[in-house]
py3Dmol code that shows the C-alpha trace and the ligand (Angstrom):
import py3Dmol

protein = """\
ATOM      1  CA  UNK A   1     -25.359 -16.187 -32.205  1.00  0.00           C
ATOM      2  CA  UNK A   2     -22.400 -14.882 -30.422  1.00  0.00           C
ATOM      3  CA  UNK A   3     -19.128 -16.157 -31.337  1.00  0.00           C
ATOM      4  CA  UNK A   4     -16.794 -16.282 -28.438  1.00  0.00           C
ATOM      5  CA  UNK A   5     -12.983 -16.948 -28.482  1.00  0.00           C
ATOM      6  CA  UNK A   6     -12.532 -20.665 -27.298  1.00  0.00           C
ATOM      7  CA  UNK A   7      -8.780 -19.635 -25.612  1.00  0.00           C
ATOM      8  CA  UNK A   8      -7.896 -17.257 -23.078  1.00  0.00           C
ATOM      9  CA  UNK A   9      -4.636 -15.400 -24.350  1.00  0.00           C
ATOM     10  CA  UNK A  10      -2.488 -16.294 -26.968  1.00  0.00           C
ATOM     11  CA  UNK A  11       0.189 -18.793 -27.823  1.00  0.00           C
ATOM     12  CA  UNK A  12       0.972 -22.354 -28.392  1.00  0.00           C
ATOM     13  CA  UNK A  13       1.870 -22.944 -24.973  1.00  0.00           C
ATOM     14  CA  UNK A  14      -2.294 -21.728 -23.689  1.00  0.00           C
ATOM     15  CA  UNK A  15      -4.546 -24.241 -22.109  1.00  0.00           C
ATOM     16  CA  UNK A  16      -8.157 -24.019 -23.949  1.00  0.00           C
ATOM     17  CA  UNK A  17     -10.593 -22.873 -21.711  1.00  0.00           C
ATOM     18  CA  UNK A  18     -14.126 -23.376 -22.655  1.00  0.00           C
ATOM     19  CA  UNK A  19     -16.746 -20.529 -23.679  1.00  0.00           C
ATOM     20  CA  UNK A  20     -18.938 -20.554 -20.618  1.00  0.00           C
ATOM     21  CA  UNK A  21     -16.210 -21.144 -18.228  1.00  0.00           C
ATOM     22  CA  UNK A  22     -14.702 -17.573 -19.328  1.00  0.00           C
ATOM     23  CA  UNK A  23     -17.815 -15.684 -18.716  1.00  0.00           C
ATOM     24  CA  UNK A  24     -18.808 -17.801 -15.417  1.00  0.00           C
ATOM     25  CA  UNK A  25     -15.424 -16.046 -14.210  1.00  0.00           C
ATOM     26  CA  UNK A  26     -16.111 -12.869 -14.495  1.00  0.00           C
ATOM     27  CA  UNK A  27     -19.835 -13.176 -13.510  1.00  0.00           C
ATOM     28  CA  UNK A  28     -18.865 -14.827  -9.965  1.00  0.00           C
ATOM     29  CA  UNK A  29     -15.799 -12.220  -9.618  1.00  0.00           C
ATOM     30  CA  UNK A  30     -17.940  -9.209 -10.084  1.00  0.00           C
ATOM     31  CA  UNK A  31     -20.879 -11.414  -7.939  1.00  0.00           C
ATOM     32  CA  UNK A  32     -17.903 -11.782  -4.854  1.00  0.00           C
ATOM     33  CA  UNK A  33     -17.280  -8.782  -4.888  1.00  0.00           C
ATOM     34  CA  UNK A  34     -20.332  -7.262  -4.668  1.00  0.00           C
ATOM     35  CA  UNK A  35     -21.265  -9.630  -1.729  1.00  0.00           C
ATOM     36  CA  UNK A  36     -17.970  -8.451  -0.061  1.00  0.00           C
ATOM     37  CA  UNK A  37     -18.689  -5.145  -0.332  1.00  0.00           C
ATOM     38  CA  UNK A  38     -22.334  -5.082   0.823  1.00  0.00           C
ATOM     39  CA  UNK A  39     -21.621  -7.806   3.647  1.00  0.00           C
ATOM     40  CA  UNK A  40     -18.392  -5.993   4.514  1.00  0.00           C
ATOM     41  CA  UNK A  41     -18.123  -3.159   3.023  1.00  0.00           C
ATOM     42  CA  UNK A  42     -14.924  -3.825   1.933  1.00  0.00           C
ATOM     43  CA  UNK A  43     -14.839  -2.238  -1.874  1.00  0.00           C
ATOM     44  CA  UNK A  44     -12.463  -3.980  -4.666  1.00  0.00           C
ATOM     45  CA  UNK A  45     -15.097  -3.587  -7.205  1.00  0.00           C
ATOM     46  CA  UNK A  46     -12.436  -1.209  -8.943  1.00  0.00           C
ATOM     47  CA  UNK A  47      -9.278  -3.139  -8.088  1.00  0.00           C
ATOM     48  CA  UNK A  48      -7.109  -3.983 -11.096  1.00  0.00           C
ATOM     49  CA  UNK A  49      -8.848  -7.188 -12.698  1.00  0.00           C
ATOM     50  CA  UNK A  50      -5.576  -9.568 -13.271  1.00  0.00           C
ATOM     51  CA  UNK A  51      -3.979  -9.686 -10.111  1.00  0.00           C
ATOM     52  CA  UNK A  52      -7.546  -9.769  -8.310  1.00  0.00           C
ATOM     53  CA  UNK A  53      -8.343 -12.659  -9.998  1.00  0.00           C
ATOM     54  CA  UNK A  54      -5.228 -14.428  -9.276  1.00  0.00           C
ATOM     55  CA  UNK A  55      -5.536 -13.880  -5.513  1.00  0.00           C
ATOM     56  CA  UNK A  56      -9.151 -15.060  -5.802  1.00  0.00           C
ATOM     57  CA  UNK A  57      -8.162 -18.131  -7.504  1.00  0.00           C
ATOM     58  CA  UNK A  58      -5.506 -18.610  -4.464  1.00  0.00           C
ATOM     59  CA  UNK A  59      -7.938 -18.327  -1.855  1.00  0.00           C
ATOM     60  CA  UNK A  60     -10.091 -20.902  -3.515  1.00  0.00           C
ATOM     61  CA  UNK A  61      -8.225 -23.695  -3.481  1.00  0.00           C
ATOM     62  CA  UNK A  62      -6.751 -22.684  -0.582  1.00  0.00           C
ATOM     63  CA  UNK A  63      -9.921 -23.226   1.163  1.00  0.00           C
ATOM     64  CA  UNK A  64     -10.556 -26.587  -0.788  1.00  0.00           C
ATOM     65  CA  UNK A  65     -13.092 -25.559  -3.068  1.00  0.00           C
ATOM     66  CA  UNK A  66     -12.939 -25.482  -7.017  1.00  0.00           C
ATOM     67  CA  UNK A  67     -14.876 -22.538  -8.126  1.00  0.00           C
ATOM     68  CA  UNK A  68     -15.533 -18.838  -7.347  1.00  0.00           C
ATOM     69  CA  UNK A  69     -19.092 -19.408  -6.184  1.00  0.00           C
ATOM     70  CA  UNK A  70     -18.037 -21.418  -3.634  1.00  0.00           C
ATOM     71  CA  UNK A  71     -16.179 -19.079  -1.945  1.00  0.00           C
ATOM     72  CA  UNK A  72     -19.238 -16.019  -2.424  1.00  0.00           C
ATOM     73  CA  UNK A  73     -20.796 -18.908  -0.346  1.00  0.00           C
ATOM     74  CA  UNK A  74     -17.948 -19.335   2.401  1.00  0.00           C
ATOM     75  CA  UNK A  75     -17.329 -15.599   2.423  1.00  0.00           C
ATOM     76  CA  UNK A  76     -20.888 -14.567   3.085  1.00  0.00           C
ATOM     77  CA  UNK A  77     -21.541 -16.847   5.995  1.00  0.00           C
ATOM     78  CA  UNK A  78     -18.003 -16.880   7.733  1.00  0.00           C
ATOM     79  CA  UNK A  79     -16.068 -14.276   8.964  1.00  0.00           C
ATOM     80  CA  UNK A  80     -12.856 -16.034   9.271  1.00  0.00           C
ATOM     81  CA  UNK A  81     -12.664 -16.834   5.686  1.00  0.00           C
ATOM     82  CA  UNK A  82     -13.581 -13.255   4.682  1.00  0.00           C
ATOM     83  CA  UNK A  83     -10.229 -11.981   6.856  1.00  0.00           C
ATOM     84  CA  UNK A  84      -8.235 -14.458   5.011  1.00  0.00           C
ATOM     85  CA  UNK A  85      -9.660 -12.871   1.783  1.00  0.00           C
ATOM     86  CA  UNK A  86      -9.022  -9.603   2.733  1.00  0.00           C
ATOM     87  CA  UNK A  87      -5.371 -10.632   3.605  1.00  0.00           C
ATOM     88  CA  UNK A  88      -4.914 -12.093   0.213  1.00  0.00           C
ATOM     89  CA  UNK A  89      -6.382  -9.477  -1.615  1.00  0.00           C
ATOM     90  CA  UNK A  90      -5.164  -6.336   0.164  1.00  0.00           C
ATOM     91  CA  UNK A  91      -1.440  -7.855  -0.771  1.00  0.00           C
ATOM     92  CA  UNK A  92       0.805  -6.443   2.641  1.00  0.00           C
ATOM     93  CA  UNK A  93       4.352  -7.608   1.129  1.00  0.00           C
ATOM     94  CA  UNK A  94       6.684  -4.415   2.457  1.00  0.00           C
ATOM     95  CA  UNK A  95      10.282  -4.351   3.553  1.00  0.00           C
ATOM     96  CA  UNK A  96      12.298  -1.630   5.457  1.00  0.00           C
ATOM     97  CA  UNK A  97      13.731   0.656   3.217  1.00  0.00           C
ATOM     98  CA  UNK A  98      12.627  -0.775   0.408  1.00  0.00           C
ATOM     99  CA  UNK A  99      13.530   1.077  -3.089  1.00  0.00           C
ATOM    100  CA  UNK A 100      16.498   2.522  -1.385  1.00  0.00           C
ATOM    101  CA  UNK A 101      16.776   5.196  -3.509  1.00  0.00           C
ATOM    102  CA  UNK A 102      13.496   6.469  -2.395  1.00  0.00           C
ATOM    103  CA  UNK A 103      15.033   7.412   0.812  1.00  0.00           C
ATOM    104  CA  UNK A 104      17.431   8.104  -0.510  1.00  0.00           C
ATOM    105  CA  UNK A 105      15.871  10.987  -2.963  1.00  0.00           C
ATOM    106  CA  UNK A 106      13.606  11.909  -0.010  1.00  0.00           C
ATOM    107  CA  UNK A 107      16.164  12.731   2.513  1.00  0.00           C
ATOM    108  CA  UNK A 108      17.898  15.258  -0.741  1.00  0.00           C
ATOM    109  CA  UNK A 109      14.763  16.899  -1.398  1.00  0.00           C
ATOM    110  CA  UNK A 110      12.036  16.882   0.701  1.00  0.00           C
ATOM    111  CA  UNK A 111      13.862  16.752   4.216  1.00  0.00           C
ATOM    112  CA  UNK A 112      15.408  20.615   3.663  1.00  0.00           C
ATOM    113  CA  UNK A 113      11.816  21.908   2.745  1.00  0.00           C
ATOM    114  CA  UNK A 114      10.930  20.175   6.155  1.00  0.00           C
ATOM    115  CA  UNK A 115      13.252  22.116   8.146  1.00  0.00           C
ATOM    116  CA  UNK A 116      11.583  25.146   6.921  1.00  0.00           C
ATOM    117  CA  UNK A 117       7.953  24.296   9.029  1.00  0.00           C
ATOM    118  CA  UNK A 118       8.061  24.395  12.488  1.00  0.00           C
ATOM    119  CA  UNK A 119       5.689  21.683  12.668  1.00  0.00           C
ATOM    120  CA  UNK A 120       4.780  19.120   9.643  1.00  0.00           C
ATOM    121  CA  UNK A 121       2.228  16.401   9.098  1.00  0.00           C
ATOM    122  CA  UNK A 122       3.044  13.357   7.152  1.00  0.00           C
ATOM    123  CA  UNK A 123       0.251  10.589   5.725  1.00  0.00           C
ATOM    124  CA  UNK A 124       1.213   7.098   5.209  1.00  0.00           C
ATOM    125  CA  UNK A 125      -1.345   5.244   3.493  1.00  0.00           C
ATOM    126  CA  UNK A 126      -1.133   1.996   2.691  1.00  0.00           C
ATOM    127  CA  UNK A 127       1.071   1.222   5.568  1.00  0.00           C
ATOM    128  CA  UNK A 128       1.042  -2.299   5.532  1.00  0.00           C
ATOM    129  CA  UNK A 129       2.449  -3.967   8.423  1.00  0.00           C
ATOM    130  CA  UNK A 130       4.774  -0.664   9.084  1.00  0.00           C
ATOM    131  CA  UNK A 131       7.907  -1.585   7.885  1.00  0.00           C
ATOM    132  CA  UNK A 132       7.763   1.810   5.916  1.00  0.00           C
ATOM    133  CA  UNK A 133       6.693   3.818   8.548  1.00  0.00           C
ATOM    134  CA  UNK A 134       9.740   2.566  10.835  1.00  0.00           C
ATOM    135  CA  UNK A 135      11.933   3.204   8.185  1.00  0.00           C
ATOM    136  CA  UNK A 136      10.638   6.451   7.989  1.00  0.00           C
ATOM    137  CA  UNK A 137      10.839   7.019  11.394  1.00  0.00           C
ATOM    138  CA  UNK A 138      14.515   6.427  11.088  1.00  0.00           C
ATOM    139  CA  UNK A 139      14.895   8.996   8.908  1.00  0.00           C
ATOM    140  CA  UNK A 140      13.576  11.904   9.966  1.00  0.00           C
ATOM    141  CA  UNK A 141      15.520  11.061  13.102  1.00  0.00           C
ATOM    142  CA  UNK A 142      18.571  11.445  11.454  1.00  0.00           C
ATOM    143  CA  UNK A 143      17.551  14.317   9.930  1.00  0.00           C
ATOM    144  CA  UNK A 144      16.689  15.845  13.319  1.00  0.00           C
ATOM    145  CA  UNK A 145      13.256  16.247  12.158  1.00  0.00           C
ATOM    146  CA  UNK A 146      11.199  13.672  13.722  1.00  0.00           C
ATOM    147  CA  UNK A 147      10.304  15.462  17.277  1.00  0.00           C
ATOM    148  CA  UNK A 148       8.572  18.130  14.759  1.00  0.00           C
ATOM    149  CA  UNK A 149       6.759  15.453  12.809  1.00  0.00           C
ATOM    150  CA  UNK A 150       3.060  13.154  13.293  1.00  0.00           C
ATOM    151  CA  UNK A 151       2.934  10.572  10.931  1.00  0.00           C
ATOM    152  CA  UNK A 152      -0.553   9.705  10.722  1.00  0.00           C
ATOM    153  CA  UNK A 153       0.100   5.658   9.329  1.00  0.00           C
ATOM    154  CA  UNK A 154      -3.131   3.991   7.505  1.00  0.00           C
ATOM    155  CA  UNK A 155      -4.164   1.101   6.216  1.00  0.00           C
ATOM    156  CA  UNK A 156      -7.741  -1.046   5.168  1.00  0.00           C
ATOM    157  CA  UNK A 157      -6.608  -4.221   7.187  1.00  0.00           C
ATOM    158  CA  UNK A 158      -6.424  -4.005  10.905  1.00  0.00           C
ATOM    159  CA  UNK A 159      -4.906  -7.206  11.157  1.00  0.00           C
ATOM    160  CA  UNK A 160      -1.402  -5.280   9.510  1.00  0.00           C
ATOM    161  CA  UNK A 161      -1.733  -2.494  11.464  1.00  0.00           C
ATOM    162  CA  UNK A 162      -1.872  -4.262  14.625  1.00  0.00           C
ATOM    163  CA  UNK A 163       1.402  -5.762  13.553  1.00  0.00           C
ATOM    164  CA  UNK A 164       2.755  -2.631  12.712  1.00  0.00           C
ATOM    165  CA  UNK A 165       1.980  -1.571  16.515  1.00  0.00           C
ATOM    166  CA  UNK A 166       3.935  -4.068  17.621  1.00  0.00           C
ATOM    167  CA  UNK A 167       6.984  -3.012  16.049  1.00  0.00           C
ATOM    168  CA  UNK A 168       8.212  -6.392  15.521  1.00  0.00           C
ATOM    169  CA  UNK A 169       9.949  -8.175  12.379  1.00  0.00           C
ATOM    170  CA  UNK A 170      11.676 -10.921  11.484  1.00  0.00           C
ATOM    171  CA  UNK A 171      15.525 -11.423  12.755  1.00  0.00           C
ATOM    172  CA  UNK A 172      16.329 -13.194   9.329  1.00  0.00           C
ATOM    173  CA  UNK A 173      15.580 -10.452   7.510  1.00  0.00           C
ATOM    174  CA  UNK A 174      17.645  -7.859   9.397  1.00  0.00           C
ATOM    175  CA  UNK A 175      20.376  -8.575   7.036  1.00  0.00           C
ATOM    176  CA  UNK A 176      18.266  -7.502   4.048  1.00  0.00           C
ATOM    177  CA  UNK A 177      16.908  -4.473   5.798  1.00  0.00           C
ATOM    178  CA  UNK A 178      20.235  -3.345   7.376  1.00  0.00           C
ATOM    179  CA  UNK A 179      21.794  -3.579   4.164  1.00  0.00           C
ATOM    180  CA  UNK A 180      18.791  -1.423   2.105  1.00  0.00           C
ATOM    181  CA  UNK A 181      19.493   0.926   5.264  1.00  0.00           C
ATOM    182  CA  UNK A 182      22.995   1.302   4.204  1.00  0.00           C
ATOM    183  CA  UNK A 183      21.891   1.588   0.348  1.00  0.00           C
ATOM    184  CA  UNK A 184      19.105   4.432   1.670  1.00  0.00           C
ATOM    185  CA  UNK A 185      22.055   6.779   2.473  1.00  0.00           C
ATOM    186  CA  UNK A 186      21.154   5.346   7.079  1.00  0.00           C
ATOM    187  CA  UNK A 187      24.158   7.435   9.096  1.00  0.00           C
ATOM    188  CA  UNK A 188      24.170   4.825  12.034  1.00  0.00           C
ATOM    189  CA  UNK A 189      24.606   1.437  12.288  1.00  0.00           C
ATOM    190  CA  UNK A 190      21.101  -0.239  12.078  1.00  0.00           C
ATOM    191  CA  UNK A 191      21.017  -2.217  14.811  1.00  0.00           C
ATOM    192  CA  UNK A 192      21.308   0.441  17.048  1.00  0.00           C
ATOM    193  CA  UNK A 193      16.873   0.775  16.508  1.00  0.00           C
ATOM    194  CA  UNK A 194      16.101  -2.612  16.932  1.00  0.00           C
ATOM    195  CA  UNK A 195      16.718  -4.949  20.371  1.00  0.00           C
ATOM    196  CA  UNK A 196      17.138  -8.505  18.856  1.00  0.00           C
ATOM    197  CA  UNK A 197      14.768 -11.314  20.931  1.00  0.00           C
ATOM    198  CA  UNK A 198      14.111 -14.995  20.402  1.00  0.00           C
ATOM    199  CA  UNK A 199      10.490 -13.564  18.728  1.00  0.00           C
ATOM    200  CA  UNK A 200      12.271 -10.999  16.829  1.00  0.00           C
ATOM    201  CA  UNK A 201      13.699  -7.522  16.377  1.00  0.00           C
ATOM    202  CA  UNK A 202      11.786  -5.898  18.521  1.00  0.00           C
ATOM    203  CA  UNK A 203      11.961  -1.634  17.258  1.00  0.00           C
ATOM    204  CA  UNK A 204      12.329   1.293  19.200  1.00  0.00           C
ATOM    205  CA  UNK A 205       9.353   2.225  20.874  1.00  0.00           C
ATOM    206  CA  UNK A 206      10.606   5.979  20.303  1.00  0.00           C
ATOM    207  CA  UNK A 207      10.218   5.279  16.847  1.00  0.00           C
ATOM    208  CA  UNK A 208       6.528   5.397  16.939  1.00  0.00           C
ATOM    209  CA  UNK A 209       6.006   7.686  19.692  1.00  0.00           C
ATOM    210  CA  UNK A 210       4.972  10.717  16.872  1.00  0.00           C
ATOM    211  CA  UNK A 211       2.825   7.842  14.922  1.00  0.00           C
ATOM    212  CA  UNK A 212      -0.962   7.680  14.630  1.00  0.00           C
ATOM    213  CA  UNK A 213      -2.114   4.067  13.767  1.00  0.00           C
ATOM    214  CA  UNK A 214      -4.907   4.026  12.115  1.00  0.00           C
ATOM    215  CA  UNK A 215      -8.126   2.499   9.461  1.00  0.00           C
ATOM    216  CA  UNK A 216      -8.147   3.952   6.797  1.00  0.00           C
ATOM    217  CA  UNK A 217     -10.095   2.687   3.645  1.00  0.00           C
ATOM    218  CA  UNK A 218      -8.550   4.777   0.700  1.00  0.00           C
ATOM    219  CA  UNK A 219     -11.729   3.896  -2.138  1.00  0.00           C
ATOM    220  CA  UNK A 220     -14.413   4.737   0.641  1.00  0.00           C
ATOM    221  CA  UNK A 221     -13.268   7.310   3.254  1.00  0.00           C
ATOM    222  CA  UNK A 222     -12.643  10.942   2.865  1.00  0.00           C
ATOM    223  CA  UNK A 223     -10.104  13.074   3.918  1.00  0.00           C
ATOM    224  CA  UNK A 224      -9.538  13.360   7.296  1.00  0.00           C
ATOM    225  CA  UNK A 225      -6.278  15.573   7.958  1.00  0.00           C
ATOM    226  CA  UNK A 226      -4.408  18.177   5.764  1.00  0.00           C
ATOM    227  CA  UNK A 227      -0.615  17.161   5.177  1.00  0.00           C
ATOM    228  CA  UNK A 228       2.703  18.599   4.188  1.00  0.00           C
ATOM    229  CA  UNK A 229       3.572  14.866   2.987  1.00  0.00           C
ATOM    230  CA  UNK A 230       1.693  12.209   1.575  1.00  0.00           C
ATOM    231  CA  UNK A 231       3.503   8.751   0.938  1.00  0.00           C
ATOM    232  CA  UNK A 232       1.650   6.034  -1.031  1.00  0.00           C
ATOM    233  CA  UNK A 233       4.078   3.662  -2.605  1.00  0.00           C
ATOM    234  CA  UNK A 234       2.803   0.934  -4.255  1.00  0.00           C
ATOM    235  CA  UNK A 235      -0.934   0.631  -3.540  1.00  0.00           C
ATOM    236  CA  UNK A 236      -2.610   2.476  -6.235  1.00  0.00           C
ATOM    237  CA  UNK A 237      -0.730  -0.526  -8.607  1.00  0.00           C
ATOM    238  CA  UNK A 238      -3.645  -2.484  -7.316  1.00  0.00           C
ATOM    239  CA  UNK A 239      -6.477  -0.179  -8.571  1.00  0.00           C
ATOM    240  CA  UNK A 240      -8.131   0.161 -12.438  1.00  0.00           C
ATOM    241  CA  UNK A 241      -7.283   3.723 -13.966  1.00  0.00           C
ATOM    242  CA  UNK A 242     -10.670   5.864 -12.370  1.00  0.00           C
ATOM    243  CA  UNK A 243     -10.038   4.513  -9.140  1.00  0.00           C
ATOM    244  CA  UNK A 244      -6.568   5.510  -9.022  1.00  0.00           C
ATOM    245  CA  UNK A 245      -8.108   8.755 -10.686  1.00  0.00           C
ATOM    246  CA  UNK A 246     -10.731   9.208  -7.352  1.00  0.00           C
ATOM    247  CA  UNK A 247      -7.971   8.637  -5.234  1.00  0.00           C
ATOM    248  CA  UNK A 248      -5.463  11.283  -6.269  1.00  0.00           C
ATOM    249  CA  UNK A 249      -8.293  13.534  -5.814  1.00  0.00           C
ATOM    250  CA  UNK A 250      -8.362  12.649  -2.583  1.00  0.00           C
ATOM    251  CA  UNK A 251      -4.944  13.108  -1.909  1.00  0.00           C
ATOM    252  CA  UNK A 252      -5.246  16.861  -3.768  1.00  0.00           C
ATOM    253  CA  UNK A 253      -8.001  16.981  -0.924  1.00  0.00           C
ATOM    254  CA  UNK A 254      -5.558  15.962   1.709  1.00  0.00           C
ATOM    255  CA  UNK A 255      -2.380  18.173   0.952  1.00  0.00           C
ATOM    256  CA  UNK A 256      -1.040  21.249   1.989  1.00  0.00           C
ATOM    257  CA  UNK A 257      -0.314  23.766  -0.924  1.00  0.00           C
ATOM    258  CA  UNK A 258       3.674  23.082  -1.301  1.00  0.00           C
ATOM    259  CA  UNK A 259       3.226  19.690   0.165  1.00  0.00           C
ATOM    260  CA  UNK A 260       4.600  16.712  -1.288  1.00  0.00           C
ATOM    261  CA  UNK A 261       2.758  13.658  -2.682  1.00  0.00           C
ATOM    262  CA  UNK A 262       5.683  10.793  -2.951  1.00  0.00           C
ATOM    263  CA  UNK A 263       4.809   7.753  -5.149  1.00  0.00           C
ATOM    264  CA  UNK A 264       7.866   5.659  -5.017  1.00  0.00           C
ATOM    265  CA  UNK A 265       8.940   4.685  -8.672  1.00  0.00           C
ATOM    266  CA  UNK A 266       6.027   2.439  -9.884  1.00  0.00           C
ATOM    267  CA  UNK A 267       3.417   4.743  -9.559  1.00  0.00           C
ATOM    268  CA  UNK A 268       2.440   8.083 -11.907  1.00  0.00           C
ATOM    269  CA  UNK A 269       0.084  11.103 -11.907  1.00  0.00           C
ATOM    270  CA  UNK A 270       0.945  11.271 -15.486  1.00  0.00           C
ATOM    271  CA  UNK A 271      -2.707  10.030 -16.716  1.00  0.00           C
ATOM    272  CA  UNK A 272      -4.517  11.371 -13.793  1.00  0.00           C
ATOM    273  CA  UNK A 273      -6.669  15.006 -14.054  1.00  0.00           C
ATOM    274  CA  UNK A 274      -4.958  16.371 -10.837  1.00  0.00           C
ATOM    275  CA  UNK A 275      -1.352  16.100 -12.457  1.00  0.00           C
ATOM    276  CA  UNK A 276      -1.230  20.088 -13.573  1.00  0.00           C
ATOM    277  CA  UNK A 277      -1.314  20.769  -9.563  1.00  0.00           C
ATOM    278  CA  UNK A 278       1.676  19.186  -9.121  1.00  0.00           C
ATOM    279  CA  UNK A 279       5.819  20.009 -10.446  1.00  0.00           C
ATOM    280  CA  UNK A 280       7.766  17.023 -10.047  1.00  0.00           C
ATOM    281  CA  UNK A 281      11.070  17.357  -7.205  1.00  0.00           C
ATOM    282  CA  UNK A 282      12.272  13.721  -8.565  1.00  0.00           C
ATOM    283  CA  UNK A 283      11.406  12.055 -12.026  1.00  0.00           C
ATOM    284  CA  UNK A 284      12.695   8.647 -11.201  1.00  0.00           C
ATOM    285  CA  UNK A 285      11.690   8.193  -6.961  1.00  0.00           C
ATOM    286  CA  UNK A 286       7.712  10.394  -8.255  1.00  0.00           C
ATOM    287  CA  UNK A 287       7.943  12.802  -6.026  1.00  0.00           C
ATOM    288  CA  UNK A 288       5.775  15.780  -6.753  1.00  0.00           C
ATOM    289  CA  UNK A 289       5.248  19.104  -5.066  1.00  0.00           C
ATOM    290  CA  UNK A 290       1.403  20.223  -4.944  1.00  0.00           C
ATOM    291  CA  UNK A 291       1.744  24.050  -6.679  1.00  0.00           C
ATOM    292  CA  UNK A 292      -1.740  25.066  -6.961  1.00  0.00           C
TER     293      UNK A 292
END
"""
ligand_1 = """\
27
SAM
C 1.955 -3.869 -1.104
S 1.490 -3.078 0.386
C 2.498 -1.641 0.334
C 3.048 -1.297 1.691
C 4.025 -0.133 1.717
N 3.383 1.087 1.292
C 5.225 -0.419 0.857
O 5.397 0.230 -0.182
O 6.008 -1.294 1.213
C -0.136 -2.442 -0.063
C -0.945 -2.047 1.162
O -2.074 -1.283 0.706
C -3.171 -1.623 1.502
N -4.419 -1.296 0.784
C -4.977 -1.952 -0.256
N -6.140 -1.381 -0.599
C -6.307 -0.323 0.246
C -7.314 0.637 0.408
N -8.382 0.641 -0.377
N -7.166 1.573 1.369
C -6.078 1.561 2.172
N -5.088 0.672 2.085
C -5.196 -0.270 1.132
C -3.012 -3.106 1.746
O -3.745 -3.541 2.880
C -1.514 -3.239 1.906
O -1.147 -3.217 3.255
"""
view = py3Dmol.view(width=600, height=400)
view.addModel(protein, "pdb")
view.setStyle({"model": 0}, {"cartoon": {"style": "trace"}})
view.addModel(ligand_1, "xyz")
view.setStyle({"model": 1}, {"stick": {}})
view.zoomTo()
view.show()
């Protein structure tokens, strides 16, 4: 016989949770997932266990229901509910400028090795609803190096990225982002890249004329495009250890020798078994420079 802990966590303040409801958990989870994945062939079999399990738990009660199997049920016979899932779980929260002192960093040391190509290729992934990409956009404008730049802008949900096309965000949150433009070292006055409508701030179309919108799914696809700059900033939070592991290699895959793989400052190579290609440019903002 088996003894099994009868609460989940520690500490006075824990609700007990009862032996077989602990393993039922994990054995719908891991039973969702695969039905997502062969239904869909959406893959978050790998995804970092707590917060997946959160989001689950928010999708089913938002739908009504009480347990896990009852939304393997909903999921595998409607669509809709699977694209709410896939909202929920791919997690698109983004801002312009966010981290200022990303851009900040990025503008001091990778925009001068950009001057030195004639041409240069930059990979978004994760790209959410393209707050980051417009931001981006921004800045290699100012740094007069956008007319020599394609971003190529990816993400696994086409319902962000048709957003992104759109190129239009809130007005209330203007303030924020004007103010993180500021704070990102922006030479202009912000509103000069937006035209402010009753549906929004609607963004220079300029802005995305050099952009490349596109699916990307970055646990199943392979590399598509060599780049002098990857950006991934806070995706791979969302994976377990191997898959963030597969997906570096896939980034070694996708970059230029001398290109630059920026992280923003919650992600690492540190653990990883590509990190001895790369010498960091900035310990605090991870950015790295591929040098073999
Ligand atoms: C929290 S947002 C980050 C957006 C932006 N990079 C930023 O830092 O503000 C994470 C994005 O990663 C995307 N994502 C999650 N899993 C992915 C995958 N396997 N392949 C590609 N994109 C993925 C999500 O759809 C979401 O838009």
């Amino acid at each position: 016989m088996i003894e099994r802990p009868r609460v989940r966590g520690a500490g006075p303040e824990r609700v007990p949770v009862p032996p077989e409801r602990i393993d039922r958990e994990a054995i719908e989870l891991s039973l969702l997932l695969e039905g997502v994945y062969r239904q869909y062939g959406f893959d978050f079999r790998e995804y970092a266990s707590a917060s997946l399990k959160r989001r689950v738990w928010r999708r089913v009660h938002a739908e009504g229901l009480t347990t896990i199997a009852g939304l393997i049920e909903r999921v595998l016979h409607d669509p809709e509910v699977m694209e709410r899932l896939l909202l929920d779980l791919s997690i698109n929260v983004t801002s312009m400028f966010r981290d200022p002192s990303f851009y900040v960093a990025f503008r001091r040391r990778v925009a001068p090795m950009l001057h030195t190509y004639p041409f240069t290729r930059i990979w978004v992934a994760g790209c959410s609803t393209g707050e980051e990409v417009y931001s981006l956009a921004i800045l290699l404008t100012e740094e007069g190096l956008y007319d020599r730049t394609r971003i190529y802008a990816t993400d696994i949900n086409e319902v962000v990225l048709e957003r992104a096309r759109a190129g239009v965000f809130p007005l209330d949150k203007m303030r924020e982002y004007t103010d993180n433009y500021i704070r990102a070292g922006g030479r202009r006055s912000f509103s000069e890249y937006y035209l402010a409508r009753y549906e929004g701030a609607l963004f220079e179309r300029t802005l995305t004329e050099n952009v490349v919108w596109a699916p990307h799914n970055l646990v199943q696809d392979s590399a598509f495009n060599t780049f002098n700059v990857i950006l991934c900033r806070n995706v791979m939070i969302y994976f377990d250890r191997s898959l963030q592991n597969r997906v570096h290699h896939l980034f070694l895959d996708s970059l230029e020798r001398l290109g630059v793989l920026a992280l923003g400052h919650k992600e690492t190579i540190h653990f990883t078994d590509v990190q001895d290609h790369y010498e960091e440019l900035d310990a605090q903002e991870r950015l790295y420079r591929r040098v073999r």
